[in-house]
N, C-alpha and C positions, 0 to 999 in steps of 0.2 A: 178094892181098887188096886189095879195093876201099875206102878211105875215103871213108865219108861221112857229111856234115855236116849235120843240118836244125837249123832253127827259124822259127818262129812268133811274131807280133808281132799286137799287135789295138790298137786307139787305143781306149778305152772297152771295157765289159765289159756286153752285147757291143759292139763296134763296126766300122769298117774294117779288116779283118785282110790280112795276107799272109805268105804263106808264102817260108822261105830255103832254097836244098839248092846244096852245095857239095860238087862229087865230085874226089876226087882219085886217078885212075887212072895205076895206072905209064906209059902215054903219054899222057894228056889232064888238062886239068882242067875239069870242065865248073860252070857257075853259072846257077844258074835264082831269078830271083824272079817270085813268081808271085802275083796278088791275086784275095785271094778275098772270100766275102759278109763280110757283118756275120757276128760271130760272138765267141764268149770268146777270150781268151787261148791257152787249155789246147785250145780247142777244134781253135784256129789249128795249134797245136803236132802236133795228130795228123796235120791235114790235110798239114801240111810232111812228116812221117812218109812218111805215103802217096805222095804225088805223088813226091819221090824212088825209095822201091820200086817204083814204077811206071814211072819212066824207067830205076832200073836193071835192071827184067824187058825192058825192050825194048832196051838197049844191053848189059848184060852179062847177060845172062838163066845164067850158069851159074857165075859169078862165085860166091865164099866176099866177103860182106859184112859191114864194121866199121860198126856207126851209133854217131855220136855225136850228142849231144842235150843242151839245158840243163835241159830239164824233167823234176824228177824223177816227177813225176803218169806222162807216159808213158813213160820207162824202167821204171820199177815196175810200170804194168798192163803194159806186153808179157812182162817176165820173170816176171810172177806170173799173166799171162794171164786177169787178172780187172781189173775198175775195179765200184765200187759205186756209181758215178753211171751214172743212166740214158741221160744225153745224149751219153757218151765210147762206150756201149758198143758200136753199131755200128760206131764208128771205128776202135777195137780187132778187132773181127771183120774188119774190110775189111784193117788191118793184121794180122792174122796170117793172115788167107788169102794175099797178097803175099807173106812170108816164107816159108811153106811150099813155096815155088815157089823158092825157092833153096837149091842145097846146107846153106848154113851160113850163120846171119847171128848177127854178135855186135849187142850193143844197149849200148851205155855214157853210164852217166852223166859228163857234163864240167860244170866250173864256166863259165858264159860268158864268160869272158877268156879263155878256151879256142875257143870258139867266134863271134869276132866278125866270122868273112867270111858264115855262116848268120845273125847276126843283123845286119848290113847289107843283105842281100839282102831279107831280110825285109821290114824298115822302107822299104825301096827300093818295095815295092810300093807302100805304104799311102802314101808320096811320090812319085812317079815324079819329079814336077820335081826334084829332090833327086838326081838320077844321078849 
């Protein structure tokens, strides 16, 4: 089983955001921070979602996936597979198309001192001089 790690950082609401994904595969560990538009917080948080299930469809495409996340907004819509904000819900349909393409993906919420290599990567975008 694959662990892995997102989050999502946004300077202002919306603002400069970036996304964190930290994978930790029994031989590798890989680390992507990635920046993205202006955008919310939450909004941030889905997009980190995505862009990991998307590098792990293309490197463990068959892989049984662990997500962990700070945000309980998207742990909650993917496990309840609804959000009642308009603006999340494509982001949730694009994540759960993602997941269905893997055997098995767990989704768990973690407190963020749990997750502070996803949320350095994160903030790493929205900084890059700050490496």
């Amino acid at each position: 089983m694959i662990e892995v790690y997102v989050d999502g950082a946004s300077q202002g609401d919306p603002g400069p955001s970036g996304a964190g994904i930290y994978i930790k595969h029994p031989n590798e560990q890989i680390e992507q921070s990635i920046m993205l538009e202006e955008m919310s917080n939450h909004e941030a948080e889905f997009h980190a979602l995505i862009h990991a299930l998307q590098l792990c469809q293309q490197r463990f495409p068959n892989e049984i996936l662990s997500v962990r996340s700070d945000s309980k907004l998207v742990v909650d819509s993917v496990e309840k597979q609804f959000t009642k904000n308009s603006r999340y819900q494509h982001l949730l349909r694009k994540s759960e198309s993602l997941i269905a393409s893997f055997p098995y993906v767990f989704i768990k919420w973690i407190p963020s001192k749990q997750n502070k290599r996803a949320d350095q990567l994160a903030r790493q975008a929205i900084h890059p001089k700050n490496k």
